[in-house]
mmCIF file of the N, C-alpha and C atoms, coordinates in Angstrom:
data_MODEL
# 
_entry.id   MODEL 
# 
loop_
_atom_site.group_PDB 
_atom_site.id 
_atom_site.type_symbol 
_atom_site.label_atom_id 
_atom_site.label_alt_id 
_atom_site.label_comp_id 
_atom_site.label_asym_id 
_atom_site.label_entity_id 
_atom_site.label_seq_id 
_atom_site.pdbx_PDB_ins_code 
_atom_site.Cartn_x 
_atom_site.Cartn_y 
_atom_site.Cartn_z 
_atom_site.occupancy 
_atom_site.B_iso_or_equiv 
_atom_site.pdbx_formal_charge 
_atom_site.auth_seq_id 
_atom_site.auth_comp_id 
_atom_site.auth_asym_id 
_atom_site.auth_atom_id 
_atom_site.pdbx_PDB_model_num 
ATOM 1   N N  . UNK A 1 1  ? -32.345 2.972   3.656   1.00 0.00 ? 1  UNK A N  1 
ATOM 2   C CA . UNK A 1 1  ? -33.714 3.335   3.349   1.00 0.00 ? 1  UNK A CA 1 
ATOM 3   C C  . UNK A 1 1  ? -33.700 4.348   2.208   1.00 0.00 ? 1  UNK A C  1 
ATOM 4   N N  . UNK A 1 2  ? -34.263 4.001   1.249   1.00 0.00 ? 2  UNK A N  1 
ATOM 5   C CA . UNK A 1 2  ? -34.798 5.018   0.021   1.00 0.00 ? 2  UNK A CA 1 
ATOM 6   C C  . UNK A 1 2  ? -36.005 5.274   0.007   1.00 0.00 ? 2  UNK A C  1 
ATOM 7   N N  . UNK A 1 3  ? -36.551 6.936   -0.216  1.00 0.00 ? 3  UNK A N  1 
ATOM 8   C CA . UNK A 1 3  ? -37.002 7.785   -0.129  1.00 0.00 ? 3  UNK A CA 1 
ATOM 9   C C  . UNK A 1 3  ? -37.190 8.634   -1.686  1.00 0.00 ? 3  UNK A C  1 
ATOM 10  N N  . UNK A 1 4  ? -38.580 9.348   -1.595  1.00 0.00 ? 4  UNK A N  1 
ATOM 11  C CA . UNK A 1 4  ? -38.214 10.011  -3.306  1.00 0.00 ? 4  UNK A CA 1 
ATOM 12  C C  . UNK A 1 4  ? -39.327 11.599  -2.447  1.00 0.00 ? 4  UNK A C  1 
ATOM 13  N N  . UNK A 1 5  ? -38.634 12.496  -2.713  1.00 0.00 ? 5  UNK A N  1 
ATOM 14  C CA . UNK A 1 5  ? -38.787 13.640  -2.459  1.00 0.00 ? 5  UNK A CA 1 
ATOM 15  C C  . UNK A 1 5  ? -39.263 14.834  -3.397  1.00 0.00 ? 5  UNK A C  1 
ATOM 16  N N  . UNK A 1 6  ? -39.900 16.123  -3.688  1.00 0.00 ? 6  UNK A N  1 
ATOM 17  C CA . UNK A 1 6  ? -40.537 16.490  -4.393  1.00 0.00 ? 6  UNK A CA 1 
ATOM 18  C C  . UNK A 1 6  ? -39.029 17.845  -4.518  1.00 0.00 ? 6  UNK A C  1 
ATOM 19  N N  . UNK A 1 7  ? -38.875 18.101  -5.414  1.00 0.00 ? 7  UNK A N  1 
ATOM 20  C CA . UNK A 1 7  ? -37.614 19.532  -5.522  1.00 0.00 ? 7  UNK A CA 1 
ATOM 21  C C  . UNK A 1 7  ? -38.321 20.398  -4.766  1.00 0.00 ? 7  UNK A C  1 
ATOM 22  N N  . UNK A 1 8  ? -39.687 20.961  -4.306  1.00 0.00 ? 8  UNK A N  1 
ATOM 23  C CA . UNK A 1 8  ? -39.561 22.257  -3.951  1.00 0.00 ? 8  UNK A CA 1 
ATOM 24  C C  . UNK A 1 8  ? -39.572 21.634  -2.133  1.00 0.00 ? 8  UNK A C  1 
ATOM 25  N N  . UNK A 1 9  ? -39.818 20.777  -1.876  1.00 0.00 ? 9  UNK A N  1 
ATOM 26  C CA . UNK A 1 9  ? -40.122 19.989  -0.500  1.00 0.00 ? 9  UNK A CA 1 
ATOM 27  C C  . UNK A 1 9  ? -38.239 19.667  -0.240  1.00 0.00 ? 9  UNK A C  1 
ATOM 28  N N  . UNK A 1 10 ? -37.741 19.258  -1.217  1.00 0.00 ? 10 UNK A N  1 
ATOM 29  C CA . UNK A 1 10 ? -35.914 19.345  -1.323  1.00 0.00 ? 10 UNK A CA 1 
ATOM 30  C C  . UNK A 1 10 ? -35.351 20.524  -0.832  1.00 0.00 ? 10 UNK A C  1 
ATOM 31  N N  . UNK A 1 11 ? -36.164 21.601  -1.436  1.00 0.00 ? 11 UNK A N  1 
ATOM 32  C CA . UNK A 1 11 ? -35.121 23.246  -1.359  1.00 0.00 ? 11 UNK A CA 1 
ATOM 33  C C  . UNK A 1 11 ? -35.760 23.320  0.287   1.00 0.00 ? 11 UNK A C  1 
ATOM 34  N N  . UNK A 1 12 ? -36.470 23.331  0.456   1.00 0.00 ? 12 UNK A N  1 
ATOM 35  C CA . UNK A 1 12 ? -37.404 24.063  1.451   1.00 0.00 ? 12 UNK A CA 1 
ATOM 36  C C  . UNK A 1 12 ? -37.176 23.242  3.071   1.00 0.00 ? 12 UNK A C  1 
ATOM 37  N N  . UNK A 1 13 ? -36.619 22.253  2.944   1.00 0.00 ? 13 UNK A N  1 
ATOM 38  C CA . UNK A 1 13 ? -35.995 20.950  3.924   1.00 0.00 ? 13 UNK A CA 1 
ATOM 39  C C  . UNK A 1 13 ? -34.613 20.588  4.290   1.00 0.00 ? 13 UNK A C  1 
ATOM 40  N N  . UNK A 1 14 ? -34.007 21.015  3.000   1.00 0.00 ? 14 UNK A N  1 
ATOM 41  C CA . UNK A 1 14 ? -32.651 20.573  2.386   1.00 0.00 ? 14 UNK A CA 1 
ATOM 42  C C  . UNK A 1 14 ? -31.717 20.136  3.955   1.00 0.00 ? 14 UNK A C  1 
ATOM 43  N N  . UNK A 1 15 ? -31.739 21.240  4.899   1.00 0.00 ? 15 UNK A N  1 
ATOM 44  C CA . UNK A 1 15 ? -31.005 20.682  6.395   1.00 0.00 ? 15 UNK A CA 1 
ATOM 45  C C  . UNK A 1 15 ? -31.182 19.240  7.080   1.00 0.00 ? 15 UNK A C  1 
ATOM 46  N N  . UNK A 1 16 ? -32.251 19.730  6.744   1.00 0.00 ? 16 UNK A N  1 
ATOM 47  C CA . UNK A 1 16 ? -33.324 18.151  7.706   1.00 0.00 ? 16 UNK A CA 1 
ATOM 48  C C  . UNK A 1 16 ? -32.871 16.849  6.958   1.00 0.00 ? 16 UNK A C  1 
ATOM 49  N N  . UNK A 1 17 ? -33.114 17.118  5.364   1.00 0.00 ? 17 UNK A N  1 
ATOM 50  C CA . UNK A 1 17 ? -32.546 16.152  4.416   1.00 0.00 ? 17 UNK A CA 1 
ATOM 51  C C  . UNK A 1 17 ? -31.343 15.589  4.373   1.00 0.00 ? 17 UNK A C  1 
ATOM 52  N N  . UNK A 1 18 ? -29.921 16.348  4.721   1.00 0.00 ? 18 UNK A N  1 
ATOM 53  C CA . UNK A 1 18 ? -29.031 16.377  4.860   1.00 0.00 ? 18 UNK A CA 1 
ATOM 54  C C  . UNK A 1 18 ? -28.266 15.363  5.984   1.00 0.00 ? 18 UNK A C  1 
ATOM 55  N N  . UNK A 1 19 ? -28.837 15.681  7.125   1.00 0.00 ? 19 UNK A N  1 
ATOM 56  C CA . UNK A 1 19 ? -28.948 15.245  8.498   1.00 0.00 ? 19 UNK A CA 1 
ATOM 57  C C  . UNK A 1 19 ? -29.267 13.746  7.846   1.00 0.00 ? 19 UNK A C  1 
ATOM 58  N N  . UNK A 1 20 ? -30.485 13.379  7.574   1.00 0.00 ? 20 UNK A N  1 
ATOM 59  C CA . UNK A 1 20 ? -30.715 11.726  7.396   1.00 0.00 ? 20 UNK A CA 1 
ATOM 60  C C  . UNK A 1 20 ? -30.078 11.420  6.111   1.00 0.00 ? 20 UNK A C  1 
ATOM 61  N N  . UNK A 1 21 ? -29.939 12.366  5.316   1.00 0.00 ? 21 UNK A N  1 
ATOM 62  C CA . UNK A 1 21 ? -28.820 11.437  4.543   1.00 0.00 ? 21 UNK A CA 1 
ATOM 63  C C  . UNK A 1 21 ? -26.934 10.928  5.055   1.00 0.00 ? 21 UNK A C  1 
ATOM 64  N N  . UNK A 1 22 ? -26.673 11.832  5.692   1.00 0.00 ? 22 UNK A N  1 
ATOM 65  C CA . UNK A 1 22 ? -25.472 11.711  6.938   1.00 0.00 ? 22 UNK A CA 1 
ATOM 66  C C  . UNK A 1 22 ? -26.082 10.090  7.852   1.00 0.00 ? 22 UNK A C  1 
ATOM 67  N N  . UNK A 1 23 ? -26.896 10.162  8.164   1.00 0.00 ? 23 UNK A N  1 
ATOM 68  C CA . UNK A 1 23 ? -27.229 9.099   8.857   1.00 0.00 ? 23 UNK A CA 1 
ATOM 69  C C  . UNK A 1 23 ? -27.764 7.890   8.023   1.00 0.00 ? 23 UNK A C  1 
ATOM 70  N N  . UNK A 1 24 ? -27.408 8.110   7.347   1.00 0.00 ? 24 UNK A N  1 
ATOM 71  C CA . UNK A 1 24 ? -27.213 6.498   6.093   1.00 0.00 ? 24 UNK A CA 1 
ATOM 72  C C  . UNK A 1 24 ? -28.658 6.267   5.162   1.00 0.00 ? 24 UNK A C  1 
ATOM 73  N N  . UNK A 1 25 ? -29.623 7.355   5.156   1.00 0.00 ? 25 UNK A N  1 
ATOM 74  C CA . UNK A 1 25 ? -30.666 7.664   4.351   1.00 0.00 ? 25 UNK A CA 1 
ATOM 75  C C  . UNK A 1 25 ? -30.287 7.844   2.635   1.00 0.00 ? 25 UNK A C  1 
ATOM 76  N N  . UNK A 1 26 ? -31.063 7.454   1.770   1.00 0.00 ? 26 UNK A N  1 
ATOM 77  C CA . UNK A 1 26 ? -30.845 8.525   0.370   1.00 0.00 ? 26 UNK A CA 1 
ATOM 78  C C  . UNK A 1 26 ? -32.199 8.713   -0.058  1.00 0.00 ? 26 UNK A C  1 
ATOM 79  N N  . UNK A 1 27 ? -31.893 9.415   -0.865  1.00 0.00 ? 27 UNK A N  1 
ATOM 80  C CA . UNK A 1 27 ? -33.281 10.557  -1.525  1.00 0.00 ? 27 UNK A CA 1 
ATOM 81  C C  . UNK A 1 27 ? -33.172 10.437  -3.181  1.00 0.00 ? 27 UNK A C  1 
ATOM 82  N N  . UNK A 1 28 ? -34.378 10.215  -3.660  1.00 0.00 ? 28 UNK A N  1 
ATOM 83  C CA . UNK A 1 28 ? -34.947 10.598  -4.894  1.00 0.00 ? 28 UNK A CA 1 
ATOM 84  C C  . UNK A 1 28 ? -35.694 11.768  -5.020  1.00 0.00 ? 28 UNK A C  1 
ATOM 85  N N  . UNK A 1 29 ? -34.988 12.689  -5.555  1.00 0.00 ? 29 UNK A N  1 
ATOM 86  C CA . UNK A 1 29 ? -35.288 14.166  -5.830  1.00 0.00 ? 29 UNK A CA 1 
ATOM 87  C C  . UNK A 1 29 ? -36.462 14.163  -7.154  1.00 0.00 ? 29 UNK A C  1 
ATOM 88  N N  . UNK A 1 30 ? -37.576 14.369  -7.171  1.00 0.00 ? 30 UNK A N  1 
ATOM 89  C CA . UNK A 1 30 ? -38.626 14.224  -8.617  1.00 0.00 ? 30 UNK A CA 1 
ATOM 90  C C  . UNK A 1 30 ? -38.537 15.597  -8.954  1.00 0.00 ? 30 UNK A C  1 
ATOM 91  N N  . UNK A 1 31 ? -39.154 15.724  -10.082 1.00 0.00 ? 31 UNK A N  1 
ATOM 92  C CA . UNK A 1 31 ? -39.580 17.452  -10.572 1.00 0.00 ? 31 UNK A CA 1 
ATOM 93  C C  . UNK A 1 31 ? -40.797 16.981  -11.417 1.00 0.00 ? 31 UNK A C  1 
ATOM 94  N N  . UNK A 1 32 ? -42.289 16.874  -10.884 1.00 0.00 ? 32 UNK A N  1 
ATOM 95  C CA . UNK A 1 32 ? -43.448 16.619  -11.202 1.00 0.00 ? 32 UNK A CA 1 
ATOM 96  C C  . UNK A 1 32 ? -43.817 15.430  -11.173 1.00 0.00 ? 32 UNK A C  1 
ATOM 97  N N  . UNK A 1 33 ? -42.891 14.353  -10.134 1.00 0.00 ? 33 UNK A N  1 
ATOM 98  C CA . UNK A 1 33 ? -43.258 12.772  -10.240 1.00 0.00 ? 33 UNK A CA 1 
ATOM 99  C C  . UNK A 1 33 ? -42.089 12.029  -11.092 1.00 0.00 ? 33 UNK A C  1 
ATOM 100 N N  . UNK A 1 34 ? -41.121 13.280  -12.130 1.00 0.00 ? 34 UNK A N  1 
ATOM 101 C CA . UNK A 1 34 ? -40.240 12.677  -12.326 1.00 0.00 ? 34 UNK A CA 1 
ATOM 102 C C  . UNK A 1 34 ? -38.973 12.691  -12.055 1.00 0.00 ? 34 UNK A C  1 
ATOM 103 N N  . UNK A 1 35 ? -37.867 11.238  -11.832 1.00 0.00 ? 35 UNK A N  1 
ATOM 104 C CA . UNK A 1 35 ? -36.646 11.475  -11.015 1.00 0.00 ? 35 UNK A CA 1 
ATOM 105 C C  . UNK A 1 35 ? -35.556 11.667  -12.174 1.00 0.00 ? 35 UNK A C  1 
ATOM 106 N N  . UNK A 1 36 ? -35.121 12.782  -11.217 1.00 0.00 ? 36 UNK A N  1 
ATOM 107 C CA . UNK A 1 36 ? -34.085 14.030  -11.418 1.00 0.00 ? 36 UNK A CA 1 
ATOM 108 C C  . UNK A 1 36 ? -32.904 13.610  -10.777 1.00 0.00 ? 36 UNK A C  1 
ATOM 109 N N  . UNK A 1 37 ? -32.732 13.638  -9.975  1.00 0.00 ? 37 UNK A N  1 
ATOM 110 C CA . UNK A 1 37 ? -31.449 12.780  -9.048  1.00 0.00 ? 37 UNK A CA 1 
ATOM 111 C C  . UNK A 1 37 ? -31.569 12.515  -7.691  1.00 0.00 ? 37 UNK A C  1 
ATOM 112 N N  . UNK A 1 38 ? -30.643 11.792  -7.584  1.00 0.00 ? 38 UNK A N  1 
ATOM 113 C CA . UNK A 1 38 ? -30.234 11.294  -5.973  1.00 0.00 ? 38 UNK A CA 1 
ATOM 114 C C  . UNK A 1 38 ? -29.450 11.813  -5.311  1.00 0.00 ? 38 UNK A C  1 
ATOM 115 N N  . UNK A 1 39 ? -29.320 11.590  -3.884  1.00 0.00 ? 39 UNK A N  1 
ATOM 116 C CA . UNK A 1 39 ? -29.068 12.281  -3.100  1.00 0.00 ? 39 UNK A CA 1 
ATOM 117 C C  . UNK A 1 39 ? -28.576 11.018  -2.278  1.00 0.00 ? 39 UNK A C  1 
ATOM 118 N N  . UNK A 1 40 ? -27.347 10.554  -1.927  1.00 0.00 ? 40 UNK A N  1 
ATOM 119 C CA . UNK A 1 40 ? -26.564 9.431   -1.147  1.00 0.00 ? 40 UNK A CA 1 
ATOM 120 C C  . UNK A 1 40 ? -25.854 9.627   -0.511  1.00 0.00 ? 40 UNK A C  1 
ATOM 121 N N  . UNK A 1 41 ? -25.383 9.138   0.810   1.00 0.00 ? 41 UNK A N  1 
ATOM 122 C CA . UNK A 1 41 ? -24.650 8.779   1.952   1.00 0.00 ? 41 UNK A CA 1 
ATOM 123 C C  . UNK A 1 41 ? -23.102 9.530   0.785   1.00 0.00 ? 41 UNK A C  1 
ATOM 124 N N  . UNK A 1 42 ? -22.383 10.575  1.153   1.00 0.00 ? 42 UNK A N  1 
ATOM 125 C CA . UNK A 1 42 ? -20.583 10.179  0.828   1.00 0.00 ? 42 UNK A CA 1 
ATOM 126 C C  . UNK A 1 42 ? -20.192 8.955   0.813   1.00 0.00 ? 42 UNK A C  1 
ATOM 127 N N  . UNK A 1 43 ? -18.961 8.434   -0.112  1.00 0.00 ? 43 UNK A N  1 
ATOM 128 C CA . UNK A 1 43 ? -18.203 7.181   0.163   1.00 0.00 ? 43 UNK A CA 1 
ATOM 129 C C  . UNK A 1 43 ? -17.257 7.809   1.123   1.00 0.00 ? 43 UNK A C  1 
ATOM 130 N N  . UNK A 1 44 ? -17.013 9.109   1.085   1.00 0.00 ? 44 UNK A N  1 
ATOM 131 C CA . UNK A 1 44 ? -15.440 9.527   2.033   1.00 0.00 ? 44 UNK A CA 1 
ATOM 132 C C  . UNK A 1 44 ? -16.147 9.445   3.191   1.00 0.00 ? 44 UNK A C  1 
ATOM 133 N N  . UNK A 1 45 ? -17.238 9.729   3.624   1.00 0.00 ? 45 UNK A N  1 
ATOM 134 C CA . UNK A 1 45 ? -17.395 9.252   5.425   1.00 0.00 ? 45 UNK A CA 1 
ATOM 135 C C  . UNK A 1 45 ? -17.154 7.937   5.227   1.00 0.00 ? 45 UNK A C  1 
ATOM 136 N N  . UNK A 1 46 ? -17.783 6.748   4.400   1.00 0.00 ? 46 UNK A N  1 
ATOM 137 C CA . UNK A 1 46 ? -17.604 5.220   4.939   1.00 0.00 ? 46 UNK A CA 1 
ATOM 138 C C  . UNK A 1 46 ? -16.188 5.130   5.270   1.00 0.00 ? 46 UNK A C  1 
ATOM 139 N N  . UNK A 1 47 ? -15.491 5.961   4.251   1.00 0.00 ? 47 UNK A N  1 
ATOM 140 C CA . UNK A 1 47 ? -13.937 5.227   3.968   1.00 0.00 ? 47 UNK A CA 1 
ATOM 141 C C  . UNK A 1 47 ? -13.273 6.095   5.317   1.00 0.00 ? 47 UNK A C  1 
ATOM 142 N N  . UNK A 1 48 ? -13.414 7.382   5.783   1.00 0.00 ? 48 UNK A N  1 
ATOM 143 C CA . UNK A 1 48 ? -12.734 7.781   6.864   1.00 0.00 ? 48 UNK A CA 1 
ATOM 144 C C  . UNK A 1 48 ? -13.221 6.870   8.104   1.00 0.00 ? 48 UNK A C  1 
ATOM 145 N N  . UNK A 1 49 ? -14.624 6.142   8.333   1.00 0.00 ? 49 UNK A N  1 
ATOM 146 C CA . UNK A 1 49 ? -15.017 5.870   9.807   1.00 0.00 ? 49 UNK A CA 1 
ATOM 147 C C  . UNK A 1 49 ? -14.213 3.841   9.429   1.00 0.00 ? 49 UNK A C  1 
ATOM 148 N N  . UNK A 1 50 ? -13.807 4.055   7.713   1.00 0.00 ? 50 UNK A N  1 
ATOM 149 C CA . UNK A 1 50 ? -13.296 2.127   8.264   1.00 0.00 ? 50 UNK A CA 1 
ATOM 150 C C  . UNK A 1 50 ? -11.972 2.555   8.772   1.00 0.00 ? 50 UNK A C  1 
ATOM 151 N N  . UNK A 1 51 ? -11.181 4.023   8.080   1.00 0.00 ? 51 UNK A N  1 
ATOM 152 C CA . UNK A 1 51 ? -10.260 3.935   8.689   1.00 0.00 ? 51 UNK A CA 1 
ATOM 153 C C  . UNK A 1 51 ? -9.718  4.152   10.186  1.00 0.00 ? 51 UNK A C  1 
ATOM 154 N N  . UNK A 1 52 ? -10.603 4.873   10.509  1.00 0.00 ? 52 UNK A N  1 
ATOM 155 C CA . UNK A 1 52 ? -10.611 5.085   11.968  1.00 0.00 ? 52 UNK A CA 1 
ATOM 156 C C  . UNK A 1 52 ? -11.234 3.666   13.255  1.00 0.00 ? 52 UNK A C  1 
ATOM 157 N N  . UNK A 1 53 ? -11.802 2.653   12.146  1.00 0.00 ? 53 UNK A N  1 
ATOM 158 C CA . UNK A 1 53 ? -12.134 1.721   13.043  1.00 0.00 ? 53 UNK A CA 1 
ATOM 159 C C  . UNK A 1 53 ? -10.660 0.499   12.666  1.00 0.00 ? 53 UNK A C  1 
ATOM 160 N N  . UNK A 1 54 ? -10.259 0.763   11.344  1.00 0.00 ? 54 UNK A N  1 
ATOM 161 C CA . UNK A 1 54 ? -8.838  -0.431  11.553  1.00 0.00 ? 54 UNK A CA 1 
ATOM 162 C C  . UNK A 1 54 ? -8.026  0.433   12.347  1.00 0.00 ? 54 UNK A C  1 
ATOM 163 N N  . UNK A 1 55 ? -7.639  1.294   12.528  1.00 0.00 ? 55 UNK A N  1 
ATOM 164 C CA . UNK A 1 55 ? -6.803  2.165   13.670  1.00 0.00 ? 55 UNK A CA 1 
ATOM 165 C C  . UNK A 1 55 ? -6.837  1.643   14.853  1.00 0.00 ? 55 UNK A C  1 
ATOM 166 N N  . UNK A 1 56 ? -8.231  1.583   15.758  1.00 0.00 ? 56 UNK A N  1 
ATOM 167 C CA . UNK A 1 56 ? -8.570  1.364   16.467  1.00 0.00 ? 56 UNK A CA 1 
ATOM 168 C C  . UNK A 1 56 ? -8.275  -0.119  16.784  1.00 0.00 ? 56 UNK A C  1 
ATOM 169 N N  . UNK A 1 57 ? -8.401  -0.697  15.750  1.00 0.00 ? 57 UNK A N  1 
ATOM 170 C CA . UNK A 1 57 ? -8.168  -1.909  15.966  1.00 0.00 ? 57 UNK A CA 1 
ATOM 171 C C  . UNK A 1 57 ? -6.518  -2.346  16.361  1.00 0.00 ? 57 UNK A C  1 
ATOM 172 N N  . UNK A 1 58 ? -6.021  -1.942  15.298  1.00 0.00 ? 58 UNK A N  1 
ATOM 173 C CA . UNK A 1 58 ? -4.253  -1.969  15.555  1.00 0.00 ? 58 UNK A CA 1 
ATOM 174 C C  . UNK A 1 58 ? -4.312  -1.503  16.859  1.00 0.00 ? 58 UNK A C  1 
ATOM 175 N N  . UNK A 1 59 ? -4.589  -0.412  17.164  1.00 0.00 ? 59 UNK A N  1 
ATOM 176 C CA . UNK A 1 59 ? -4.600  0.161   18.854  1.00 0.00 ? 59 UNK A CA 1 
ATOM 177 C C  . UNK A 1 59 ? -4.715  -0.836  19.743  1.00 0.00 ? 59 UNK A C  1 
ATOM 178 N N  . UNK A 1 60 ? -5.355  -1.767  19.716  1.00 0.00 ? 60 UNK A N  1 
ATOM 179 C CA . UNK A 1 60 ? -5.870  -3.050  21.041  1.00 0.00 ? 60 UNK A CA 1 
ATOM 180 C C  . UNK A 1 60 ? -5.407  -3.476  20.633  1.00 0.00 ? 60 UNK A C  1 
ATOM 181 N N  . UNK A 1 61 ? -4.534  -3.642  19.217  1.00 0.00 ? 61 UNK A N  1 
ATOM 182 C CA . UNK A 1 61 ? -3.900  -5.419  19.753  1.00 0.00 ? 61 UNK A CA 1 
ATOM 183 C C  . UNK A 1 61 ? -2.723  -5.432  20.775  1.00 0.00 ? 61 UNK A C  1 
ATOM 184 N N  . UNK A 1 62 ? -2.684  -6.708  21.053  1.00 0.00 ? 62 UNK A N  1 
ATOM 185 C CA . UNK A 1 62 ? -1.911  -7.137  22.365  1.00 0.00 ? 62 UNK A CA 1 
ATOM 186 C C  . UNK A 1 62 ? -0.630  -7.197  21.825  1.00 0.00 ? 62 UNK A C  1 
ATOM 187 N N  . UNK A 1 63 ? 0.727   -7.179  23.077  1.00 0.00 ? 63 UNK A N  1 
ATOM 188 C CA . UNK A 1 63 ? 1.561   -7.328  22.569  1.00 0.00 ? 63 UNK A CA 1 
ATOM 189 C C  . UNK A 1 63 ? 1.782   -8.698  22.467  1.00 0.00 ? 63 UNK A C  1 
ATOM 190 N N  . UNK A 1 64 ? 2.871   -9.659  21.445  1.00 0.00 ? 64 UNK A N  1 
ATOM 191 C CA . UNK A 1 64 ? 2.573   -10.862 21.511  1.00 0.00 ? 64 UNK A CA 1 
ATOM 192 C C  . UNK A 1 64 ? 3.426   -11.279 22.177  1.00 0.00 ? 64 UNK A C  1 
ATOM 193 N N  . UNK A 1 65 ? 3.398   -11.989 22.850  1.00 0.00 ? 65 UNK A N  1 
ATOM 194 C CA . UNK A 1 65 ? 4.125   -13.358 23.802  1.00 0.00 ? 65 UNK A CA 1 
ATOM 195 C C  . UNK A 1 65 ? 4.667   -14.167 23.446  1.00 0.00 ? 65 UNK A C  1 
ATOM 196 N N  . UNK A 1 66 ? 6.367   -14.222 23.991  1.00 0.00 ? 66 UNK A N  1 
ATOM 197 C CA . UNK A 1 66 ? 7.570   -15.122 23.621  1.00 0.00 ? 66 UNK A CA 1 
ATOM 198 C C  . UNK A 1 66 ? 7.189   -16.740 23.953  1.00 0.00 ? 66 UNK A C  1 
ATOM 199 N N  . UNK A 1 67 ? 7.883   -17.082 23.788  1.00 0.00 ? 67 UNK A N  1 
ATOM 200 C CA . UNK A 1 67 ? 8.020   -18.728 24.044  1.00 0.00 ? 67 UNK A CA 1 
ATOM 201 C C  . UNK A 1 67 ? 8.359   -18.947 25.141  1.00 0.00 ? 67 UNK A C  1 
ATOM 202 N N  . UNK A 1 68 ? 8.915   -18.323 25.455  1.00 0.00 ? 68 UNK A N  1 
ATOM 203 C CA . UNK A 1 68 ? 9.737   -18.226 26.907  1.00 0.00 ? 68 UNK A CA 1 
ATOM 204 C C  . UNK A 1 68 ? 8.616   -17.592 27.942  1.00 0.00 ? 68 UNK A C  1 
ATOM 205 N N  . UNK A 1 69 ? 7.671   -16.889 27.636  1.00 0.00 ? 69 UNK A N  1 
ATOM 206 C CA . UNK A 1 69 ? 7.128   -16.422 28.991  1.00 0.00 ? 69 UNK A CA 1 
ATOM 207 C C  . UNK A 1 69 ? 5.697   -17.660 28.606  1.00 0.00 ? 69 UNK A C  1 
ATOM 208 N N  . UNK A 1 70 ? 5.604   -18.097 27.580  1.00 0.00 ? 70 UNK A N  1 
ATOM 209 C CA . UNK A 1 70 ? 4.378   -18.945 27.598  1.00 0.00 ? 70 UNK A CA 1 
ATOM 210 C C  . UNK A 1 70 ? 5.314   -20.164 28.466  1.00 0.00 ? 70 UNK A C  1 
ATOM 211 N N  . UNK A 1 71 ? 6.387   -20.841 28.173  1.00 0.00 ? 71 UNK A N  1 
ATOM 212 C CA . UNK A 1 71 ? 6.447   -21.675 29.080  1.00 0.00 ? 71 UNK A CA 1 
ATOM 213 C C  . UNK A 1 71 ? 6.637   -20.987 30.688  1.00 0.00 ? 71 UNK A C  1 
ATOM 214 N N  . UNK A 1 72 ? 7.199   -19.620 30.974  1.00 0.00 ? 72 UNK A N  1 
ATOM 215 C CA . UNK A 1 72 ? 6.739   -19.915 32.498  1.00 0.00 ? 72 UNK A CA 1 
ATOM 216 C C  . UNK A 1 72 ? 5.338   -19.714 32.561  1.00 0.00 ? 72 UNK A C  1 
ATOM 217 N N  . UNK A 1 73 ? 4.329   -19.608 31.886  1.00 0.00 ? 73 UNK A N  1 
ATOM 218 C CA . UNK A 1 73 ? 3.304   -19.159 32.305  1.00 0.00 ? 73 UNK A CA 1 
ATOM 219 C C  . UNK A 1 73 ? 2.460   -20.693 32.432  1.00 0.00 ? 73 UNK A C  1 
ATOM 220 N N  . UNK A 1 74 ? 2.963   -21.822 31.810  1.00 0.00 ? 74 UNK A N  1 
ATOM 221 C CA . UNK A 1 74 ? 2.431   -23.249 31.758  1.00 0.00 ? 74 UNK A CA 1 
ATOM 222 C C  . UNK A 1 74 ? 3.008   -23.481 33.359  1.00 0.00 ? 74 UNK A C  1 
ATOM 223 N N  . UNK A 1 75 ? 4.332   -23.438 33.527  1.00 0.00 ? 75 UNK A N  1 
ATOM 224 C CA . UNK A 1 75 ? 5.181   -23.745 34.743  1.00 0.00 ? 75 UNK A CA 1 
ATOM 225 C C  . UNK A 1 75 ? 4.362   -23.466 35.595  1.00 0.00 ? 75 UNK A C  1 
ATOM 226 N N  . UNK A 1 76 ? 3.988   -22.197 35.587  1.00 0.00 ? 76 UNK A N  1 
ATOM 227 C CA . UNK A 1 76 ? 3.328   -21.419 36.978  1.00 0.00 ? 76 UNK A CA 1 
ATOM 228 C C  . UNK A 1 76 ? 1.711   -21.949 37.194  1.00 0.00 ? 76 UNK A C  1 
ATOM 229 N N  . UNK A 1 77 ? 1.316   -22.395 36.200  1.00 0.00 ? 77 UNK A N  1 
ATOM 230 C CA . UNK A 1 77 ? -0.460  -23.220 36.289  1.00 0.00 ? 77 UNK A CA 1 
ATOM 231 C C  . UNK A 1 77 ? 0.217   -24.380 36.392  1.00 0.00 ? 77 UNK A C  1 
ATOM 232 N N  . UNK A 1 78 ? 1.302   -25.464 36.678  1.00 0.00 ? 78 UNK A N  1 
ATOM 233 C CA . UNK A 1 78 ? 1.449   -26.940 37.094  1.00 0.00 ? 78 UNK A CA 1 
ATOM 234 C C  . UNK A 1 78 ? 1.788   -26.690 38.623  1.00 0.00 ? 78 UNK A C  1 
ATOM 235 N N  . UNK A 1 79 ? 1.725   -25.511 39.008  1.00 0.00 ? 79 UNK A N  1 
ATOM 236 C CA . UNK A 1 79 ? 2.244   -25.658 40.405  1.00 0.00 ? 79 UNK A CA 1 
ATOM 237 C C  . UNK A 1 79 ? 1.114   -26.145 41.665  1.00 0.00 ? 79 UNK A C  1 
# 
């Protein structure tokens, strides 16, 4: 979601602003209607929370299974 914000409504908010830009918000900062700059999400949070979600991922995977226990495991469902 984009947003365009007034500089003295910027200074005077800036926490509050902060907060929803952390939460995946950005801001157009004006100075009389005109834009001055933006205000966007970090790339280093995206890039720390993918790394912490491929982590996570390596974490669950399973260990993999020989040949040998898949055939007793066929053996043991023909019984």
């Amino acid at each position: 979601m984009h947003n365009e914000i007034g500089s003295y409504d910027a200074k005077t908010k800036l926490p509050e602003i902060l907060r929803r830009v952390e939460a995946g918000e950005s801001f157009t900062i004006t100075n009389r209607g005109k834009p001055i700059a933006d205000l966007i999400p970090s790339d280093v949070n995206k890039q720390k929370k993918s790394a912490i979600a491929i982590r996570n991922l390596l974490n669950t995977k399973k260990k993999p299974v020989s040949d040998n226990d898949l055939c007793e495991l066929k053996a043991l469902g023909r019984k």
